[in-house]
C-alpha positions in Angstrom: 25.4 -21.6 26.6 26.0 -19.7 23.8 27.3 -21.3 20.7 30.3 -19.8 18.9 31.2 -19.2 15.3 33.6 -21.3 13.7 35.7 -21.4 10.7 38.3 -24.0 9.2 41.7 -24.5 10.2 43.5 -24.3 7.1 42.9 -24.0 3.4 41.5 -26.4 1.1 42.0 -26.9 -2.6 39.4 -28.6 -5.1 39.2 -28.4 -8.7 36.8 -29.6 -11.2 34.4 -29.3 -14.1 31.5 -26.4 -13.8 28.9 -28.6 -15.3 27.3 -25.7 -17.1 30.3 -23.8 -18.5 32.6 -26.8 -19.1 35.7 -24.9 -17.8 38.4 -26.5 -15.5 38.4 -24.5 -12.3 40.3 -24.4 -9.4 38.9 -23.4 -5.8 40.6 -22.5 -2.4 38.6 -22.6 0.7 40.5 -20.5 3.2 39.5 -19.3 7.1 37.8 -15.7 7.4 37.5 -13.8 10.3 34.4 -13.4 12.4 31.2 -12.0 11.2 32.9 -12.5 7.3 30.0 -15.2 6.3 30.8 -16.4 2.7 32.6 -14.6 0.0 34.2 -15.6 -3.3 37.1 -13.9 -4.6 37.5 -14.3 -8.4 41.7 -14.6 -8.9 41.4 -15.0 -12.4 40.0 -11.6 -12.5 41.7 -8.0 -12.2 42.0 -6.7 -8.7 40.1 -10.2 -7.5 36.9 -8.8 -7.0 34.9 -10.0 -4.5 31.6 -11.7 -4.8 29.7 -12.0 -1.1 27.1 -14.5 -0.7 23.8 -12.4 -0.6 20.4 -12.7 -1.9 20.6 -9.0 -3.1 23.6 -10.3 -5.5 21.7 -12.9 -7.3 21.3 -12.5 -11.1 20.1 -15.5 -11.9 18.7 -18.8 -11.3 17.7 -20.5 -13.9 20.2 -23.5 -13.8 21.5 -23.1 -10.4 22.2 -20.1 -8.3 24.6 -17.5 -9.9 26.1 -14.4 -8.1 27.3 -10.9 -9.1 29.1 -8.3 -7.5 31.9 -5.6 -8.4 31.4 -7.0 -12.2 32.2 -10.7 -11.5 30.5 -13.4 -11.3 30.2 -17.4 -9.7 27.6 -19.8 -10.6 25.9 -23.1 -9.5 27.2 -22.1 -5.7 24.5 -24.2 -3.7 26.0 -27.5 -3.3 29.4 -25.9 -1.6 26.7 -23.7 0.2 24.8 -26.5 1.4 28.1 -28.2 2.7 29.1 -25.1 4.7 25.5 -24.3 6.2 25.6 -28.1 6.6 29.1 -28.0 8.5 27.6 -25.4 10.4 30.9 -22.9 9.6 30.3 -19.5 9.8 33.2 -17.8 7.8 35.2 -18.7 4.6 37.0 -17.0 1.7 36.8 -19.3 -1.5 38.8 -18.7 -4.0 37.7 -19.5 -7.5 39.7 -19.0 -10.8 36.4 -19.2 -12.7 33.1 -18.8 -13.3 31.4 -21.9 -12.0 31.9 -23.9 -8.9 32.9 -27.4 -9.5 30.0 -29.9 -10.5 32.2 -32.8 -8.6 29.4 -35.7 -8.4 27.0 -33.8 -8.4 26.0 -33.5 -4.3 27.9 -31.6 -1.6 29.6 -35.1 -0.6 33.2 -34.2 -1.6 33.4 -30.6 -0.6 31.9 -31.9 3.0 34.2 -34.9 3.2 37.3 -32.5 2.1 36.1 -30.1 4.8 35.6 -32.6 7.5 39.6 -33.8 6.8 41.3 -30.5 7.6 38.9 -29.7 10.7 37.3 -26.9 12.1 38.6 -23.9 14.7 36.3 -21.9 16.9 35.7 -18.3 17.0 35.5 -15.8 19.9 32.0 -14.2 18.6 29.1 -15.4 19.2 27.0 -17.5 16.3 24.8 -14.8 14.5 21.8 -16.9 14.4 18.6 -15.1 12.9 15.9 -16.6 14.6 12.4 -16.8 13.1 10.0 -15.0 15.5 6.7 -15.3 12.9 5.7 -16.9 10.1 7.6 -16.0 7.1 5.8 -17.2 3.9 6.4 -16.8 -0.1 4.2 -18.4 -3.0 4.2 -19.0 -6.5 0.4 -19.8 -7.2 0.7 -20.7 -11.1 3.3 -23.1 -10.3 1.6 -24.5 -6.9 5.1 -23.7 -5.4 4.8 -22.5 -1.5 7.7 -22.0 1.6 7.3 -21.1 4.7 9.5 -20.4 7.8 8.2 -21.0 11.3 9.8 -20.5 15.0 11.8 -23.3 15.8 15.0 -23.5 18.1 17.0 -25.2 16.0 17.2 -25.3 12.2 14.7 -28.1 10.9 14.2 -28.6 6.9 11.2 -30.4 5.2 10.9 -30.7 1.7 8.2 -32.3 -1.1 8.1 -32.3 -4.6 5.5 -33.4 -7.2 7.0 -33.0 -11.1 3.1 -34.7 -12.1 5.5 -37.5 -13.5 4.0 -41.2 -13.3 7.9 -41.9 -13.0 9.0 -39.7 -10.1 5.4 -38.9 -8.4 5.3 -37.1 -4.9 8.4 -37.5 -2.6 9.4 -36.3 1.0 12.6 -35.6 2.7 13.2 -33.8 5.6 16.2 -33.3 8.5 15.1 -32.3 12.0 18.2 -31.0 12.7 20.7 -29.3 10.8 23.5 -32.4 12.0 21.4 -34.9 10.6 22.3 -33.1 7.1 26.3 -35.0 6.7 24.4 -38.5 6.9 20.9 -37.8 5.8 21.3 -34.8 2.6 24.8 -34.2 1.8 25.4 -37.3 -0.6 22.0 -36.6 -2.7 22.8 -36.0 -6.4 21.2 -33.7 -8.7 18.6 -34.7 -11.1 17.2 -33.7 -14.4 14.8 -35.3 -17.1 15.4 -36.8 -20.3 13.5 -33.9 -22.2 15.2 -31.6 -20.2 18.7 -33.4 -20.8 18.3 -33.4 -24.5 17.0 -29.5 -24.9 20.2 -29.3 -22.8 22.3 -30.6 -25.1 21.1 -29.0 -27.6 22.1 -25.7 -27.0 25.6 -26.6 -25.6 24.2 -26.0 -21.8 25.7 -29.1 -20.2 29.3 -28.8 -21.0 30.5 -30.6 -18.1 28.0 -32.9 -18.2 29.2 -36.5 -18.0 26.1 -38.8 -16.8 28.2 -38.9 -13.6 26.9 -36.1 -11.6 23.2 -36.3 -12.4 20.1 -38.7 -11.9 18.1 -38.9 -15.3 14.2 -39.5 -15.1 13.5 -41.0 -18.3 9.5 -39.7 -17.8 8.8 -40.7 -22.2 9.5 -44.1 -24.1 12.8 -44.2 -25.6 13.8 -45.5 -28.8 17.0 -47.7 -29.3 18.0 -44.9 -31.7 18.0 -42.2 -28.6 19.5 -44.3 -26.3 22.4 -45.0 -28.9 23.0 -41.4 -29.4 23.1 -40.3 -25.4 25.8 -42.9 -25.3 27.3 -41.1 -28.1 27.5 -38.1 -26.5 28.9 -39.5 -23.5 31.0 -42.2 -24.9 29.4 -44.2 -22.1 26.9 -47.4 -22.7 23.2 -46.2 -21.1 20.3 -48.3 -20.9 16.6 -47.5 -18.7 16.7 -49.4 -15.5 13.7 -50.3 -13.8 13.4 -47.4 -11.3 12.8 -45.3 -14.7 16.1 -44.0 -14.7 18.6 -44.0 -17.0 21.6 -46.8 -15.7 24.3 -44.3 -15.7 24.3 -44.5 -11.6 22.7 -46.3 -9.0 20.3 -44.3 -6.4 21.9 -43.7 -3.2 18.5 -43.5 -1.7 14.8 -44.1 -3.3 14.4 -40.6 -2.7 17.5 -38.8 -3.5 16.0 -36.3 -5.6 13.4 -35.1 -2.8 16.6 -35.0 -0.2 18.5 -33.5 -3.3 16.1 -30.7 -3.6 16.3 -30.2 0.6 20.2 -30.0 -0.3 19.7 -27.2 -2.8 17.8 -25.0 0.0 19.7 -25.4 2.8 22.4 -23.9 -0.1 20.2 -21.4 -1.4 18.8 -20.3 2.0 23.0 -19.1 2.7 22.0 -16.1 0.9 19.8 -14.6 4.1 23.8 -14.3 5.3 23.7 -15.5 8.7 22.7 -19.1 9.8 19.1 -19.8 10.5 16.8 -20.9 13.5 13.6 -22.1 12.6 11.8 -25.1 10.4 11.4 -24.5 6.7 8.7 -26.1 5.1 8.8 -26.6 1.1 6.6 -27.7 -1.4 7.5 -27.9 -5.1 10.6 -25.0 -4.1 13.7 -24.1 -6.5 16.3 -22.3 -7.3 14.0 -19.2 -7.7 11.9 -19.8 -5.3 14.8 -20.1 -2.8 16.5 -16.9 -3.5 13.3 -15.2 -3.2 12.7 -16.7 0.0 15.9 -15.8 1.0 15.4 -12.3 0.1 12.0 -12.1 2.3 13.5 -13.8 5.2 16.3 -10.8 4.9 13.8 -8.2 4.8 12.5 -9.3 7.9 15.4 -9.5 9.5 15.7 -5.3 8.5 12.2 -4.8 9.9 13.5 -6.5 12.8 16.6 -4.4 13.0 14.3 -1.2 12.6 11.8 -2.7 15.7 14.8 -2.6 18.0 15.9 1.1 17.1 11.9 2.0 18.6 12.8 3.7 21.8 9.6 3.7 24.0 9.2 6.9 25.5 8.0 6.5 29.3 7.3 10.3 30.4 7.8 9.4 33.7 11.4 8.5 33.5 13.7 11.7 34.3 15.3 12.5 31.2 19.9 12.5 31.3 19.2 16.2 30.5 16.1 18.3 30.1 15.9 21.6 27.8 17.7 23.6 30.4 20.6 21.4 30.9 20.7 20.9 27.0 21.3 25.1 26.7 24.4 24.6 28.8 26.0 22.4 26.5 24.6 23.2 23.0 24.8 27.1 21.8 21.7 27.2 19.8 18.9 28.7 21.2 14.8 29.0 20.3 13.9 28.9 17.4 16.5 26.9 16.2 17.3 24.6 19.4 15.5 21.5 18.1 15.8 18.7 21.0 13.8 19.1 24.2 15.4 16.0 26.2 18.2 13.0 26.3 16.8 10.2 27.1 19.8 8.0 27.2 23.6 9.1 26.8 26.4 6.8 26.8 30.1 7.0 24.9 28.6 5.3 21.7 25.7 6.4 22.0 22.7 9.2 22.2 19.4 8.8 22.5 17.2 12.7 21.7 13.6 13.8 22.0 12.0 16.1 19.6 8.3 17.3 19.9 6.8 18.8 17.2 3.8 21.4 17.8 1.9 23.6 15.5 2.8 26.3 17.4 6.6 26.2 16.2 7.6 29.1 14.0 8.6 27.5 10.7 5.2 26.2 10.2 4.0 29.9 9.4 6.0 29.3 6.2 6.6 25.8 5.7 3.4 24.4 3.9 0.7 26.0 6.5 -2.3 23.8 4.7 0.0 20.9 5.1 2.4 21.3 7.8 5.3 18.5 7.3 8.3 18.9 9.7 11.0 19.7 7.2 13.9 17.1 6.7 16.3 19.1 6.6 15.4 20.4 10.1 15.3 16.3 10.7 19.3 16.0 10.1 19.6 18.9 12.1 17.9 17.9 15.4 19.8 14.6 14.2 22.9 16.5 14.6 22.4 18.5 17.6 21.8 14.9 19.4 24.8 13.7 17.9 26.5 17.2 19.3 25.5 16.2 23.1 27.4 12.9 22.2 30.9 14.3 20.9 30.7 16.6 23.9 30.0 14.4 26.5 33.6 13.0 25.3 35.5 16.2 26.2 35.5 18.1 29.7 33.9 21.3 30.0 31.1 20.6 27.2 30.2 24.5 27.5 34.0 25.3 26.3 33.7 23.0 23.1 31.2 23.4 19.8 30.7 20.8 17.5 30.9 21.2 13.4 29.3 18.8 11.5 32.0 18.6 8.5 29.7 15.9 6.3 26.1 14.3 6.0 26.4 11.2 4.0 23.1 9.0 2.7 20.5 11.4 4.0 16.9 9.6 3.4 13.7 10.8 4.1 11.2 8.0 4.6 7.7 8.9 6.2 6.5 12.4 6.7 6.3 14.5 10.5 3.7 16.3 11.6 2.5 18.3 14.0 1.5 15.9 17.0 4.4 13.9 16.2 7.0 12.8 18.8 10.7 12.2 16.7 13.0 9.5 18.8 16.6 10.3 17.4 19.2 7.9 17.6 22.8 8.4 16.8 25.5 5.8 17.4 29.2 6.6 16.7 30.5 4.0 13.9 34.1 3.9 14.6 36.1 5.6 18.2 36.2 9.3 18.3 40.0 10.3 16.7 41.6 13.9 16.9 38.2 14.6 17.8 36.8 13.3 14.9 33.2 11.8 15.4 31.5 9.4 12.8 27.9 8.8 13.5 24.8 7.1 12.4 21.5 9.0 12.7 18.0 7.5 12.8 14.9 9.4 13.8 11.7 7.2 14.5 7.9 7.9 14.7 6.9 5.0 16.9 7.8 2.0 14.5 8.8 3.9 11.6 11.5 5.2 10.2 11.1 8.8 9.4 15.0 10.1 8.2 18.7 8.4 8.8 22.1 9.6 8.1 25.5 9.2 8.3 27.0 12.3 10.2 31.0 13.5 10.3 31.3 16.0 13.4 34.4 17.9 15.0 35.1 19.1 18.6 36.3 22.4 18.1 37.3 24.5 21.3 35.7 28.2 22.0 38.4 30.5 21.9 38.3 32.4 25.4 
């Protein structure tokens, strides 16, 4: 059975501290449509520019995850993330009059607990899992930091981290299902050092900072004289307890940063943009780390995309129309005819055969030591396939011509040569309108790409 998207079933509001800016904010979680995944929308900005939730938007990591898009941007995003992926919701506006998401207490507790209260409504889509068919792996080898994604049905997590501090030492936390994430993850705090918290403090990077959102590893002795000063700071008495933490707040578990550090990539990993079916394994990961990952997993999930444009070509399958039949609908004619067969024809799509031999005339002129099938010869035998398409739509193809009006981001990706058999593809991206045809184009050699466009056609009757 398959499983549906869902999103909330009304808005939610939640305001708070960023810890890193300081600034009050205000957020509004609100229901999005189907196939929307996660977007902020900055109010506080002109025109509310949109933000989307995508490993290509990341600009920086360095103390949290911080997106940019349409000249905005949203910081430390990971632990509402994490609550979402946790939640297992598929679609949400959030709107932020800010910068910064709210620190809150310093886990994805209160944004779960607050999305838990209003509910959840499902979708009439289908969830968009991507499901992880190979090993996907990234590595940092300087910083002994590896992750790797294996095939799984279901979404497992497993996470270890080893700071080399006698204090903290190894630790383990995993989830073997993405359910267990409310009970087991949600709650875990974020965590810092007491080096890092002074250098921190020192350059005014902890604004909202107030010992309440954070674990501190106190991994050095302390004087009396340091101690007195951090409860300066945060007009708050703080003493080292004997975990080797400062007493601010109590551990929730004896390995809440290890399950912390799951929390931040089940956050992080949001950025592939759909939810995930496989096991992640981590060792050592962060914010960096994450978003890279994120990025790989995405690529493969292109590659993917690209596999299932390959149309294998079985010669032995009668063709919708052969080069005959194609005369009677198209008007060009040899040399410039550039499709031989359709292989498949339906009313969003075309599927076109182009063999190219040396014994074509063009290559006479076109580079003879090094014949390459020109591209722009590409968009046309794109186009002509795309022609059979808008035709198919009218009665009496033979009474009609197509006129390409536009070609919109033409690439040319891998060279054709003679030999070569060109697959083309064209798909029509919105209905047909006062015969008006938008398509996209993609021509294949086996498993690669060679050109794609975007291609704006008109059926124009023959006068008689």
């Amino acid at each position: 059975m398959n499983v549906k998207q869902r999103t909330i079933q009304s808005e939610i509001s939640i305001s708070g501290i960023g810890l890193h800016t300081g600034q009050a904010v205000n957020m509004t979680i609100k229901p999005a449509p189907e196939f929307h995944w996660y977007k902020f929308k900055r109010v506080d900005l002109e025109g509310g520019p949109i933000v989307a939730v995508d490993a290509d938007n990341v600009t920086d990591t360095s103390r949290g995850t911080t997106i940019s898009q349409n000249g905005a941007s949203v910081s430390t995003i990971e632990h509402l993330m994490a609550a979402l992926v946790g939640l297992q919701v598929d679609n949400v506006l959030i709107e932020i009059d800010g910068p910064e998401v709210p620190i809150l207490d310093g886990s994805s507790k209160v944004f779960v607990d607050r999305l838990l209260e209003v509910g959840f409504v499902e979708q009439e889509a289908d969830r968009d899992y991507y499901e992880i068919k190979d090993n996907i792996s990234y590595a940092e080898k300087d910083r002994k930091v590896e992750l790797i994604a294996m095939p799984l049905d279901g979404y497992r997590l497993t996470c270890m981290i080893d700071f080399n501090s006698p204090v903290l030492g190894s630790q383990h936390a995993s989830i073997s299902n993405i359910t267990e994430f409310i009970q087991e993850i949600s709650s875990s705090r974020t965590f810092c050092f007491l080096h890092e918290l002074e250098a921190l403090l020192n350059n005014n990077l902890i604004k909202g900072g107030d010992l309440s959102n954070a674990i501190v590893i106190v991994d050095k002795e302390v004087s009396k004289a340091e101690l007195d000063k951090l409860s300066t700071l945060f007009n708050k008495s703080v003493e080292v307890a004997s975990e080797g933490i400062l007493d601010n707040i109590q551990l929730r578990y004896q390995n809440e940063p290890a399950r912390h550090k799951l929390l931040d990539m089940v956050g992080d990993l949001a950025l592939v943009g759909r939810p995930l079916k496989g096991h992640i394994m981590a060792a050592r990961p962060g914010h960096a780390a994450n978003a890279a990952f994120a990025k790989r997993i995405k690529a493969q999930i292109k590659k993917d995309k690209n596999r299932k444009n390959v149309k294998v070509y079985d010669p032995n399958t009668p063709p919708v129309y052969d080069t005959v039949q194609i005369m009677k609908i198209l008007p060009h004619r040899q040399p410039f005819l550039m499709i031989d067969k359709i292989l498949e024809l339906s009313d969003t799509h075309v599927v076109g055969l182009k063999n190219v031999t040396m014994n074509e005339d063009l290559f006479m002129g076109h580079f003879p030591g090094a014949p390459w099938f020109p591209g722009v010869l590409q968009i046309e035998a794109m186009a002509q396939t795309g022609g059979i398409l808008v035709l198919n739509t009218v009665p009496d193809p033979e009474n009609y011509l197509t006129l390409f009006l536009k070609i919109e981001n033409a690439r040319f990706k891998n060279q054709v040569t003679p030999g070569d058999t060109i697959i083309f593809s064209c798909e029509l991206i919105e209905p047909i309108r006062r015969g008006i045809a938008r398509m996209k184009g993609v021509g294949m050699v086996g498993d690669k790409i060679v050109s794609e466009a975007e291609l704006m056609a008109q059926i124009v009757k023959v006068k008689n």
